[in-house]
C-alpha positions in Angstrom: 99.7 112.8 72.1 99.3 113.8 75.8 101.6 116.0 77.3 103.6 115.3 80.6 105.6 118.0 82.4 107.5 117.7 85.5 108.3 121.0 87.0 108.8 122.4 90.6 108.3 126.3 89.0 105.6 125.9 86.3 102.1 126.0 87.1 99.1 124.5 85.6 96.6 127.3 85.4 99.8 128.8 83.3 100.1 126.1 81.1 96.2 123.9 80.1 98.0 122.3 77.0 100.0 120.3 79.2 99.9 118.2 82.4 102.1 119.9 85.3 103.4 117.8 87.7 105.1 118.9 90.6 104.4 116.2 93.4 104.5 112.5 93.1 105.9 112.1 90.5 106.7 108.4 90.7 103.1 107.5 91.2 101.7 109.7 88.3 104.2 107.8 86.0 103.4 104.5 87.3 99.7 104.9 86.4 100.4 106.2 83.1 102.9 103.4 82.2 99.7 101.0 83.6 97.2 102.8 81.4 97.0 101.4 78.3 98.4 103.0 75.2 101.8 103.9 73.7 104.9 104.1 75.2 106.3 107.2 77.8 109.0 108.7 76.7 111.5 110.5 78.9 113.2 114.4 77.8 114.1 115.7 80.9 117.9 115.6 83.3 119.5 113.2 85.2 117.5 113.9 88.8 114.5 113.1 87.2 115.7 110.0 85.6 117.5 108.4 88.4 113.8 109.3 91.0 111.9 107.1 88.1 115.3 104.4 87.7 114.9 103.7 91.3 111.1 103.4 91.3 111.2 100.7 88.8 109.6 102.8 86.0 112.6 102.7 83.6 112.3 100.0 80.7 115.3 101.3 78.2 117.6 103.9 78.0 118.4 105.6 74.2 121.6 108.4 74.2 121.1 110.8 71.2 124.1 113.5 71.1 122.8 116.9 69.4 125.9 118.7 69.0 124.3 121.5 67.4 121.7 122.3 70.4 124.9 122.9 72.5 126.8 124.8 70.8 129.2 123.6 68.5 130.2 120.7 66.6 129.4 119.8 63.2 125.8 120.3 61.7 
């Protein structure tokens, strides 16, 4: 599976597992999502979702809540 990351701080001489992107983001995604293969899956905050929402580059949306991951609720 290859490894997307969209970072202003994180640098890619840091990190060779992974893809770092810090500029154009919107055109990077578009030419994965044209590139054939699997689907792109989005794990990231709202600022990033909404700069690929208004580029076009957002098919579905799936909410998961994870209680436990922020602190309380029930396991």
């Amino acid at each position: 599976m290859k490894r997307v990351v969209v970072s202003r701080t994180l640098s890619q001489a840091a990190h060779p597992e992974v893809t770092i992107l810090g500029a154009g983001v919107a055109e990077a995604i578009a030419s994965l999502k044209a590139a054939p293969g699997k689907d792109l899956w989005l794990f990231g905050g709202g600022e990033l979702f909404r700069t690929l929402l208004e580029a076009d580059l957002v098919d579905a949306v799936e909410l998961a809540l994870v209680p436990i991951l922020l602190g309380g609720g029930i396991p």
